[in-house]
N, C-alpha and C positions, 0 to 999 in steps of 0.2 A: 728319082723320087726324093722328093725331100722331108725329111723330119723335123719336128720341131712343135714345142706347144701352140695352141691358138688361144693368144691373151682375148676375152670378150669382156667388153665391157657395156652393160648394161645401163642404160639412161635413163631415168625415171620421169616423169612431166614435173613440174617446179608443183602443179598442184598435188599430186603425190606427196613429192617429198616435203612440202610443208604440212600437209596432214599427218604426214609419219612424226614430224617433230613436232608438231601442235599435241599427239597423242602423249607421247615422251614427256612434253612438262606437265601435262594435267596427269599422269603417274604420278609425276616426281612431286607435284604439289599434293596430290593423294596421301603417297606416303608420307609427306614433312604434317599432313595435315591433322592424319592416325596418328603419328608418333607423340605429336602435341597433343592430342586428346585424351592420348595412356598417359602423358607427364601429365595433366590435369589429375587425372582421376588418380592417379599416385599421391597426389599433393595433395587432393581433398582427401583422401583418405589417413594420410598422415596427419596434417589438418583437424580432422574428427579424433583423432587418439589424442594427439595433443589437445582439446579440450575435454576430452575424459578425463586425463590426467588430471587437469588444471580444478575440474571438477568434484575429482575423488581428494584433489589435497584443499580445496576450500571446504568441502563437509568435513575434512579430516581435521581440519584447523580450528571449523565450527563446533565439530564434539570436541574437543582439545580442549577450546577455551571455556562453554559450556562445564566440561569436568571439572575443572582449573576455580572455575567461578562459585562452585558446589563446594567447593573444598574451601573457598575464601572464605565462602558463609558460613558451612560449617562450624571449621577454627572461629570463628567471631562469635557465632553462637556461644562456643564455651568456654568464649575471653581468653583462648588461648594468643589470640593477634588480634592486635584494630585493625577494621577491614580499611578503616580510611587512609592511616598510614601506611599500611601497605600499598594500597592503590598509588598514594601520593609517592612513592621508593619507584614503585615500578615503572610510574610514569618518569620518573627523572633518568630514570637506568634508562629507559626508551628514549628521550629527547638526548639520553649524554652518549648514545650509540649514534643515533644519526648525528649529532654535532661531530665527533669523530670520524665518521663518514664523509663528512661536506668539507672535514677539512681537507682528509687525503685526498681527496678530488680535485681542492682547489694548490694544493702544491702541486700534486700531477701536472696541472694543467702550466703549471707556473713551468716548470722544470720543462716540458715541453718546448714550453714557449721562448726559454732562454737559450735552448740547444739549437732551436729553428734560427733562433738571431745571431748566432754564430756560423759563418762561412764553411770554414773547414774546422769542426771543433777538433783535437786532439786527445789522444787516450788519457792524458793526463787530467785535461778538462774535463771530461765527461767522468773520469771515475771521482773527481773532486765533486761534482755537482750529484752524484749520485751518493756519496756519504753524507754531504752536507744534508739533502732533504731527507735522508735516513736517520738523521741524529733531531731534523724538526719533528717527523713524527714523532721520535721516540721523547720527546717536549726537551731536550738538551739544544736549547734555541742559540746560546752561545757560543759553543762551539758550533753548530750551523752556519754560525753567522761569520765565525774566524776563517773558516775554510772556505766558505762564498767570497771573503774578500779576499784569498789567496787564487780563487781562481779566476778573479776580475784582474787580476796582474797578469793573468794569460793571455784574456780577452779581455783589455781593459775599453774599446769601443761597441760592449755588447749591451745593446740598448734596456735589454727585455734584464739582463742580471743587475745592471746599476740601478734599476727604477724598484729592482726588489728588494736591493739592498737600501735605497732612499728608504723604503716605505718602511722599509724591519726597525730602522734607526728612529724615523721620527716616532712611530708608534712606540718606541725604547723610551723616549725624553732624550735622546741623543742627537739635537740640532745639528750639533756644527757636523757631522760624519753623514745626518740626511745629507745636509743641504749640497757635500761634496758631490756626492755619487748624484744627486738632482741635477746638479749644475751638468754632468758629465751629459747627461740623457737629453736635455734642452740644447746645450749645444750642438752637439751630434744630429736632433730634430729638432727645430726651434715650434714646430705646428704640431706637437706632441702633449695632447689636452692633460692627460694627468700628471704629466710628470711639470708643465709649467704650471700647472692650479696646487701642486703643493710646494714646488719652489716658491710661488708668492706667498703662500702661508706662512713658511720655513721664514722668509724676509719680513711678513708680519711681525712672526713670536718675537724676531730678533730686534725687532722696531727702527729696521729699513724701509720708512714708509715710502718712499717716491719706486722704490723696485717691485717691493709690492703690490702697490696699483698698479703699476705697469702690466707685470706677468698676471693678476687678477681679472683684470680687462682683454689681456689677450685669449685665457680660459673663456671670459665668457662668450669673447668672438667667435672660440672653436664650440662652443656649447652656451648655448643661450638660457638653459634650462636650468642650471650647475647654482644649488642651493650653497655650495660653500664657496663658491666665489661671489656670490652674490651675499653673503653673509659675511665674509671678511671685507668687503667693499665696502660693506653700510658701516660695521663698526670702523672704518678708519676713517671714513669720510666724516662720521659722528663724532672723533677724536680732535678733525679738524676743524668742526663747527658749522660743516657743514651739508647743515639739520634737512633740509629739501633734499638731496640728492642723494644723504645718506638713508631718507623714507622708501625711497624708488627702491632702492637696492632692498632694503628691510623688510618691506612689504612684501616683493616677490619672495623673499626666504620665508617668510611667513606659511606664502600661500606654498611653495616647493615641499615644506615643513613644516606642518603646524606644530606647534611646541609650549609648555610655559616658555623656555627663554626667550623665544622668537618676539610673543607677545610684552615679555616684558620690554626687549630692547624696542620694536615698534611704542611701546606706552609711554617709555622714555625719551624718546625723539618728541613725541607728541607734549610731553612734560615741557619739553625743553623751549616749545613754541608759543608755550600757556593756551595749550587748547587743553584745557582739564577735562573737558568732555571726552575727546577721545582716546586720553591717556587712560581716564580713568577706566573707560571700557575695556582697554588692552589690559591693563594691571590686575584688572576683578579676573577677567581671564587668564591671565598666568594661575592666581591665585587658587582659583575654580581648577583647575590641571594640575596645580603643586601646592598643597594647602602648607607647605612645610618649605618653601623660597620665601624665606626671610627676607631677601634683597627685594623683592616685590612687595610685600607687607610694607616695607620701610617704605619703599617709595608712593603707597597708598595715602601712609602717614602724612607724606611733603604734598599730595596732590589735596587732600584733606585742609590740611595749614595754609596752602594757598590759598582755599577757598575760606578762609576763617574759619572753619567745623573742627572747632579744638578738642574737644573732649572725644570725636569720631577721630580726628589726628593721632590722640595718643592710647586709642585703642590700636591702630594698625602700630602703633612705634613699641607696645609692649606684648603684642604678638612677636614679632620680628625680635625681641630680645627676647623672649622667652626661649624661641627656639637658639638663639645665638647669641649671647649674653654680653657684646661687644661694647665699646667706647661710643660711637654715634649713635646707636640705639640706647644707648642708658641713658647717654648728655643729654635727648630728644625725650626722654619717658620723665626724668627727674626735673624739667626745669618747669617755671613756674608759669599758667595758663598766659599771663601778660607779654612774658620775657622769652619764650620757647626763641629758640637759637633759630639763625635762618642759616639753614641747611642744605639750601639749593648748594651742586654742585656741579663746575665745568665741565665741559664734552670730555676734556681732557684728564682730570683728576677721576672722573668717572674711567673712561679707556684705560689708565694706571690702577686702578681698585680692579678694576675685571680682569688683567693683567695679574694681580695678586691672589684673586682667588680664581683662579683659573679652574678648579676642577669640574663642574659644572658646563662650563664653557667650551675647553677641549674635548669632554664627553663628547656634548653632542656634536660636533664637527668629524672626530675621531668616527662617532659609531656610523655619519654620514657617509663618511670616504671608505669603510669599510663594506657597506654597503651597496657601494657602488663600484666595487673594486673590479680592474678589468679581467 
């Protein structure tokens, strides 16, 4: 007799056993199905307290300021504070907090963006880059600025830190140390839109005009829209004489910008072509925007004199000295109705005067590129 187990193996019909495992995933989808709907109701229920909260701290913020407001009035009632100056302290303390705020965000973001453009940065570098933007906030911009160039000697092909050091420099009045670290960023990327649209500026100020248009034109090929390239185009084109092409350009900054200077330099072009009509329109508009741009008034004076309207001539030429008490405004105010000096002046002597009083000028470009900063 022999022993041993008997293995039995039992066989099911295929339509069994796919019913068995049809049942098995509509479980399993059962369960994934509850599980998701207890994480639902977990999160709306979380969901709901978080805006209780949010609730309880805006009434809380609404009796707050309410209180705060009673007490404003109060004190004012018994001349203890002007409610108006206070108002006006508190609103600046507010705008000079979030200004503080927008800036460390936008050094973050810089600092960021300098570390990302570095391959393998080293401990060296990173802790240079991190005292450096610790000394911006702290407003010691100088030494920021000595340690950022020490750490460009590390990574001296780091796109993102030479374009921050351009930008620190020319916003400094420090051309020639932009234009170095410019030049570094443009070569490295020759299709790299801001760092070529303020190398052509930088060869503007410096009155490299054929580099200028160059790298100007090639910003507006990467950006067609770019108010300061289209703005330092028309004024050099306007330098050159050449008054059509320098409109195109002027007129689009215009419409990019509306501005007094905008208008002015479009009223001037228009001067320049003796269409007195449209000059005169742009110049009233500067005017009407900046009752206190003398170099507008003056030029109302010349568009005036052209037209013979002497005595309206030398109302705008004794505005314009009044506010600015200069040599060509007085010569233009003192001479006699017959004899007034003719005061037309070249594309170019004009381009050298705006050159000279530059502050006006640089403003608005400066506060444009800032603006639009990446």
């Amino acid at each position: 007799m022999r022993c041993g187990t008997r293995l039995m193996i039992t066989v099911l019909p295929r339509a069994a056993s796919t019913a068995m495992l049809t049942n098995s995933m509509e479980e399993h989808l059962l369960e994934r199905i509850s599980a998701l709907e207890y994480a639902l109701v977990k999160m709306q229920e979380r969901f709901e307290r978080l805006l209780d909260i949010l609730h309880k701290q805006a009434s809380n913020s609404f009796t707050d300021r309410a209180l705060l407001e009673s007490l404003i009035d109060l004190l004012d009632q018994k001349r203890l504070v002007d409610k108006e100056v206070l108002q006006l302290l508190w609103q600046r303390q507010l705008n000079s907090r979030a200004e503080v705020s927008n800036v460390r965000e936008l050094l973050e973001m810089r600092r960021e963006k300098i570390l990302l453009a570095a391959a393998e940065p080293e401990a060296a570098f990173v802790k240079m880059l991190n005292r450096a933007f610790g000394h911006f906030l702290a407003g010691e911009h100088k030494r920021a600025a000595r340690i950022l160039e020490k750490a460009a000697l590390l990574d001296p092909e780091n796109v993102e830190l030479n374009l921050f050091l351009g930008e620190y420099f020319y916003y400094h009045q420090k051309i020639a140390l932009a234009r170095d670290y410019l030049q570094r960023v443009v070569e490295r990327d020759p299709q790299h839109y801001r760092a070529v649209l303020m190398l052509g500026i930088v060869y503007s100020e410096q009155g490299e005009v054929v580099s200028a248009k160059a790298l100007l034109q090639r910003a507006l090929s990467l950006k067609q829209d770019s108010f300061a390239a289209h703005y330092g185009l028309g004024r050099i084109l306007a330098s050159e004489g050449c008054i059509d092409e320098a409109l195109t350009h002027l007129r689009r900054a215009l419409v990019l910008r509306p501005s007094a200077e905008m208008h002015f330099l479009v009223g001037y072009a228009y001067f320049l072509k003796d269409n007195t009509e449209l000059a005169l329109q742009h110049l009233q508009q500067a005017v009407e925007m900046d009752p206190g741009f003398d170099l507008a008034l003056y030029y109302l004076g010349l568009v005036y004199l052209k037209c013979n309207l002497i005595e309206k001539a030398r109302k705008y030429f004794q505005a314009a000295y009044d506010i600015k008490p200069i040599t060509p405004y007085r010569t233009a105010l003192r001479s006699r109705p017959d004899k007034l000096p003719n005061l037309l002046v070249t594309c170019k002597s004009m381009h050298q005067k705006l050159a000279k009083d530059d502050a006006r000028w640089s403003s608005l470009l400066r506060k444009d590129l800032l603006q639009h900063a990446d």
